[in-house]
N, C-alpha and C positions, 0 to 999 in steps of 0.2 A: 897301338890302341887295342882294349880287348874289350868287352861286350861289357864286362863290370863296372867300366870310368863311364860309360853314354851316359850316364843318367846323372853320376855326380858332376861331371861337367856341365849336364843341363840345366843343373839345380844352381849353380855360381852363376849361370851367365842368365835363368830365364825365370828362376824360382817361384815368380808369384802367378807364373801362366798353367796355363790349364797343361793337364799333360793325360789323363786318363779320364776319361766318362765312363760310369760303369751301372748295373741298373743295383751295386752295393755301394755308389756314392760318386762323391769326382775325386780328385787329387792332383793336386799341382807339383809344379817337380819338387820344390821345398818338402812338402809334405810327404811323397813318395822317396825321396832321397831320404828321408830322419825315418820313414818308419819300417825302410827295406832296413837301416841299420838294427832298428830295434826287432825286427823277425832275426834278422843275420845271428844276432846275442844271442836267441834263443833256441835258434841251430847250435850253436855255437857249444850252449849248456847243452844240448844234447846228446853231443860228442862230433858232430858233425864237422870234417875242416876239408885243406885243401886235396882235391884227389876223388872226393866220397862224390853219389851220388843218392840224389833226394829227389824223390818220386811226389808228384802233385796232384792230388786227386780230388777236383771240383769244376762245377760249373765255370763258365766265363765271369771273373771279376775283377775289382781293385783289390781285391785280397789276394786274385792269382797270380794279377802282374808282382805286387810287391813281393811275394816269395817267392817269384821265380828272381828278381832282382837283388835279392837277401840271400839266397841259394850259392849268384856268380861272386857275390863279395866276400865270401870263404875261400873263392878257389874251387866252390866245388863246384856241380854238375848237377842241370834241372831235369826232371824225365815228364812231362806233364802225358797223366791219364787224363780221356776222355769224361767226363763228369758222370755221363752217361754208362759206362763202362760197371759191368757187374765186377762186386767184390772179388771175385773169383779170377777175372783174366787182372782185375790191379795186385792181386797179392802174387801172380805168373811174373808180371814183369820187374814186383820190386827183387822179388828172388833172380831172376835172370840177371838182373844188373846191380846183386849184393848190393843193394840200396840201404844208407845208412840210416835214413829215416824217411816217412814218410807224413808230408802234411795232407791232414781232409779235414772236411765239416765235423762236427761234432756229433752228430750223431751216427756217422760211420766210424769212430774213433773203434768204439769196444769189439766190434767185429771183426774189425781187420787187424787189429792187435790180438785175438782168439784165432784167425787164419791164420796169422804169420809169425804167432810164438814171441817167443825172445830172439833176441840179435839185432830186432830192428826195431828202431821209435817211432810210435807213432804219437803224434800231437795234431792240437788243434789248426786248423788254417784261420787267421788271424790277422789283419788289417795293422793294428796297434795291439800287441802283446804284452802280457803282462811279465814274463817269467825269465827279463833280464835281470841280470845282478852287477853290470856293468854302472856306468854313469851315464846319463842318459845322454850324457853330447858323445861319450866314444862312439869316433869313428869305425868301422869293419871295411878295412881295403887290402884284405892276403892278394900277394902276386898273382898273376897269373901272365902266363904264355901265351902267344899267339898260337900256339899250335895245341895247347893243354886242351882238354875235351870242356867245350860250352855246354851241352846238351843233349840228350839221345832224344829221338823220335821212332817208336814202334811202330812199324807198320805191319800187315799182312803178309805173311810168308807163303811162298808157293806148298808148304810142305801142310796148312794151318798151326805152324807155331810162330809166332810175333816175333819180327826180326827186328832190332834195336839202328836206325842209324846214326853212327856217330859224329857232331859236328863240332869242330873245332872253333875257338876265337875265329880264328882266320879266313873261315871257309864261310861262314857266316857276315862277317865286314866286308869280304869282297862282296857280296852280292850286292849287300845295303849300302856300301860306297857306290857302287856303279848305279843303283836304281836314284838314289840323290841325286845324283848330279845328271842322269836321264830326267830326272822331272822336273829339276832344279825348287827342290824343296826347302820351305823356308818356315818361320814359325810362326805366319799365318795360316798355314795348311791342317787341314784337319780331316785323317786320315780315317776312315770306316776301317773293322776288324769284323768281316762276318767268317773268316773262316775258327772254325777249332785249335785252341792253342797246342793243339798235338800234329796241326796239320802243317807243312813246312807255308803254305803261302803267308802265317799270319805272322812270319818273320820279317817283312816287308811294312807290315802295318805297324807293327809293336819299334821297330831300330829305327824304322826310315823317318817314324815319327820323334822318337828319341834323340837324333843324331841334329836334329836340328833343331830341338826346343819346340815341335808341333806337336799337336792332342792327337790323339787314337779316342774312338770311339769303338766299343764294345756292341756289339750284336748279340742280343739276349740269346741261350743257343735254341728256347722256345720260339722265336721270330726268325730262325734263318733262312725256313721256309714257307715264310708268312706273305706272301706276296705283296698284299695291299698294307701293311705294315712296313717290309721291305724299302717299297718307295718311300712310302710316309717319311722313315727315316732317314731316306739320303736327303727329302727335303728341310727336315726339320731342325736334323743335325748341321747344316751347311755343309754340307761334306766336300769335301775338294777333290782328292783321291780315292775314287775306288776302287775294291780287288778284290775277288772273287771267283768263282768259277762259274762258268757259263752258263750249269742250268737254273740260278739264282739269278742270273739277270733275265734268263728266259723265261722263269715266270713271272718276272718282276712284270717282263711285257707284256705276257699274256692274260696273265689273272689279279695281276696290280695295278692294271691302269699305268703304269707307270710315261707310257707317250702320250695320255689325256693331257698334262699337263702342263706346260713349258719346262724346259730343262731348268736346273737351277742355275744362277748367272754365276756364283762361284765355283760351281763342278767344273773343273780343267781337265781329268787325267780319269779315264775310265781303264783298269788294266783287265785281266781275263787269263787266267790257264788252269790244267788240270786236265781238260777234253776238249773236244774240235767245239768250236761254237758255231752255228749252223751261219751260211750267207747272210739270212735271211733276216734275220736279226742283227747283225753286225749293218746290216742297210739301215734297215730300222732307226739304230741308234744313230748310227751316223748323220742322218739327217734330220734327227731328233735336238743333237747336241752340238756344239762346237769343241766338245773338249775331244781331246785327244783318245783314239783309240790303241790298245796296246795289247797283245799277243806276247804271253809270256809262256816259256816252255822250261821244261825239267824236270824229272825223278828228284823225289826225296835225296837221294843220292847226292843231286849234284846240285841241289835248289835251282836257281835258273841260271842255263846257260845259254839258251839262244833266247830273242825277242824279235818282234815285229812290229811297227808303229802301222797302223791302218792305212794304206791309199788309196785315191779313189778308183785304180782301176781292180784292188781288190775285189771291191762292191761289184763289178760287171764279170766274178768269176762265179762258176755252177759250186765248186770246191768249198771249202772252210779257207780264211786268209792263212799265207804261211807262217811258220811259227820262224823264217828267218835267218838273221848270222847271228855269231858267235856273241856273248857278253860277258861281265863280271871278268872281264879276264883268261875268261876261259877260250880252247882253242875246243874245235867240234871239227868231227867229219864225217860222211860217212862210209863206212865197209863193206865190198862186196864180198859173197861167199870167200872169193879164194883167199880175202885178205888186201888185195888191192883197195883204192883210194875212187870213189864214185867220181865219176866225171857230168857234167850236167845232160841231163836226161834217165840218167840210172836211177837203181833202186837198192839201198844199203842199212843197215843198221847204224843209227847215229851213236858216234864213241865222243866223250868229251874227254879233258886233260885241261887242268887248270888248277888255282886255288881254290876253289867250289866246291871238289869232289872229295866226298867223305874221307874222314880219318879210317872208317869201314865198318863193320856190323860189329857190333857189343860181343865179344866171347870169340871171335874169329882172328881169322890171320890178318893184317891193316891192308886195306886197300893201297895197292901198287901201280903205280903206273895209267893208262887211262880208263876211264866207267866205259862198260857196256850197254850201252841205256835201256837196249831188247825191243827200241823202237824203231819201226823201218820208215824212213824217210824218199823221198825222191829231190833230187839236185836238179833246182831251175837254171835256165840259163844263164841269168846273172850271178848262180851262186845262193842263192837263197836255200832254204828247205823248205819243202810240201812234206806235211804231217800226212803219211801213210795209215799206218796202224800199230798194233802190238805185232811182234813176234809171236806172245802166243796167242794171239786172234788168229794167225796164220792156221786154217786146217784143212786137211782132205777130206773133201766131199765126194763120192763117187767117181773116185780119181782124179779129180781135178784139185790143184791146188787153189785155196779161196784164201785172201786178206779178207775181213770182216768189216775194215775201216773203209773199203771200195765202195762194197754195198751201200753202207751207209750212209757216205757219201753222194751215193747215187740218189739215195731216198732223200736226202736234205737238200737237194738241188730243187725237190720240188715247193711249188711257193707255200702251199699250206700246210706240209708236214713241219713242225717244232720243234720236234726230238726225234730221232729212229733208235732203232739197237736191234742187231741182225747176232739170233745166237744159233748152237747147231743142234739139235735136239735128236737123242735115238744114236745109234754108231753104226760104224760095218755099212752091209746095204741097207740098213733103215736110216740112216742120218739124211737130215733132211735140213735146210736152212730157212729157218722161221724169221720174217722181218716182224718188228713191234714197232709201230710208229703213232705219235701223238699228234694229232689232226691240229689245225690252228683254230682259234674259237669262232663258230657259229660254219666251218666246213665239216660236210661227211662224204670221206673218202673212203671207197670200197678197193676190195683188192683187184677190182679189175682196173681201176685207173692206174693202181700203184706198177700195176704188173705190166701195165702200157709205157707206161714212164721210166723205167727200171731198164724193159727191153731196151729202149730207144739209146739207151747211154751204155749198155754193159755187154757181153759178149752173153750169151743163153743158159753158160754153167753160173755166171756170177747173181741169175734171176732165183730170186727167193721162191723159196716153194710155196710157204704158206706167208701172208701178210696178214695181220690182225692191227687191230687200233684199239687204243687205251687212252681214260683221260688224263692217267699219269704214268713214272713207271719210277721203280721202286728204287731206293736211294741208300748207298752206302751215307755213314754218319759226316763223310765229308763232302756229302752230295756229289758223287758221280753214280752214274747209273751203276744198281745192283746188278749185274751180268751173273753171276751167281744165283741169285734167288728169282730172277727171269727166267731161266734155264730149268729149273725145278719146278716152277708154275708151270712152264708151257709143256715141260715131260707128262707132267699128270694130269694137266688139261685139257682134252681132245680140241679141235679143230672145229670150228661151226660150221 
């Protein structure tokens, strides 16, 4: 099975059901299966075939899903940009990954073909196309391989140049097989898509809905962090499944109202990854909902390879719930410096191996052997993982070695903090460690309570120097906290 038959299999066996809501129309698999043909034809006239890769560049739509569906029926490879994304980093990465053509809106059309010269097509992005010359019943099903490249996802490079990761058929169905049959999804399920189709979790919502003849629903990418819209929508939509990452549900709760209102009786399967989700809210929901709570972990790299179903003794821990054992297939463990194998109560860098783990980064040598994940974990006693921090959150503050995700920690254990983020601000002997935490609504907490509360759980180097409180704090486009553009704020911002 490779990612390009999901949908013409969904179309024989479910055709007349719903398969996409989008805020550019619906489309049922019928209709999505004839009209990814008819994009595919006019890739196809392009020069587009098996092997190339084609770059997508627009908002969340039915015009996105179907060309990235008309993309794998070539054989080729989808690269979806940010919609959001200025012309300048989308014409970066159609050159990074000799991209054979590129689809966008129409009125980015003339520009990015002035960026990017000849060599590469650009055309319009287009629902139902005009500019096949086939028949309109041929069918577009070139081979492809389990192992042949599905898709690249650009992300952030430590270096700031976009590193491309590679995912293969294969590495991609392990996930979406294993999350199936973890939810036991069926094609009454109707799956929400609030993240970005450039972000790996909305692989889950787009296949897992696919693979069964169930709807996805699309998240306008104006509403993803609209709070009281937000809710609105998991109520309105029916939503069964949803995924997201955690500061999305946490303002859903904070500034959505979202516990004002009875859970919705069809919502089963709440999932959650990308950063630690605070206790505190994960209580919240719990006793808000009956549906299941789920703790999903992973790098782009390796999409997810450990999970965590919620218990109740989670709820009675200061922590964030663990992110777990292994999934999809994959084996995980983790590493101490010397190279040995953590035993329960240590502290290691989680390494995965499995069918998950990237083909490797677009232009580089293919990934071998197991992913380094760069995150350090702690091994419970049963075996599980406690989500530690990044590797490079790990720094030295006035000789002391600090994790960042400790602190943090510490500050979410308390009831009315909703968000923290502990950065280092200044170097040498001026670095000093700034906490930023977002109060829950209608508390005001000073730094002397945070610094009282902080003590009590941390050893005296892990107490933040300075604590400040914000009504919000600044968001990468896949909603995890800006730690970059915080760091920069609080350099040039004195201290009250």
């Amino acid at each position: 099975m490779t990612l390009h038959r999901i949908v013409r299999d969904a179309a024989k066996t479910h055709g007349d059901r719903l398969a996409v809501a989008a805020d550019d129309g619906t489309l049922t698999y019928r209709e999505l299966d004839a009209r990814a043909d008819a994009v595919a034809r006019s890739l196809r006239a392009l020069g587009v075939s098996r092997g190339d890769r084609v770059v997508l560049w627009a908002d969340k739509s039915a015009a996105m899903i179907t060309a990235m569906q008309a993309v794998l029926r070539l054989g080729a490879a989808y690269v979806p940009a940010d919609g959001s994304a200025p012309e300048h980093r989308v014409a970066v990465l159609a050159r990074d990954c000799a991209a054979k053509a590129v689809l966008t809106t129409r009125d980015r059309t003339g520009p990015l073909r002035a960026s990017l010269g000849t060599g590469v097509s650009v055309a319009e992005l287009a629902t139902s196309p005009d500019g096949a010359q086939e028949a309109a019943d041929a069918r577009i099903d070139e081979p492809a391989a389990p192992d042949d490249l599905a898709y690249i996802l650009y992300t952030s490079g430590s270096t700031g140049a976009p590193k491309g990761v590679c995912i293969s058929h294969r590495n991609a169905l392990a996930f979406v097989g294993w999350a199936v049959d973890e939810l036991a999804a069926g094609p009454d399920d109707r799956f929400s898509n609030h993240a970005p189709l450039n972000f790996d979790l909305s692989v889950l919502d787009l296949y897992g809905a696919f693979a069964v003849g169930a709807s996805v629903h699309l998240v306008a990418a104006e509403l993803a962090y609209a709070p009281a819209q937000l809710a609105e929508f998991l109520h309105s939509e029916q939503i069964t499944i949803w995924y997201s990452v955690p500061s999305a549900l946490t303002l859903m709760i904070r500034e959505g109202g979202l516990l004002d209102r009875p859970a919705p009786r069809r919502l089963r399967a709440v999932l959650f990854a990308g950063e630690p989700f605070p206790v505190t809210h994960v209580r919240a929901l719990a006793g808000w909902t009956r549906a299941r709570l789920l703790n999903l972990y992973g790098p782009t790299e390796t999409n997810v390879c450990t999970f965590h179903e919620v218990r109740p003794t989670d709820l009675e821990r200061d922590r964030p719930v663990p992110i777990g054992v292994a999934c999809s297939g994959d084996q995980v463990w983790a590493r101490r410096a010397d190279g040995g194998v953590c035993g329960p109560g240590e502290e290691g860098e989680l390494v995965a191996d499995g069918p998950t783990v990237m083909r490797g980064y677009w232009g580089r040598e293919p990934q071998r052997g197991p992913y380094p994940t760069g995150d350090v974990v702690r091994v419970l006693d049963d075996g599980r993982f406690d989500y530690v921090g990044r590797r490079d959150h790990m720094v030295k503050v006035r000789g002391h070695r600090v994790e960042l995700g400790d602190v943090e920690a510490a500050l979410l254990a308390h009831p009315a903090v909703t968000e923290a983020v502990v950065v280092v601000v200044g170097s040498g002997i001026e670095a000093r460690l700034v906490a930023v935490v977002v109060p829950a609504h209608g508390h005001d907490l000073g730094p002397l309570e945070l610094r009282r509360h902080c003590a009590a759980r941390l050893p005296r180097y892990l107490v933040a120097d300075e604590f400040r409180t914000r009504s919000h704090l600044p968001r990468t486009r896949n909603g995890k906290a800006d730690r970059a553009a915080l760091a920069g704020d609080l350099a040039v911002t004195p201290a009250p």
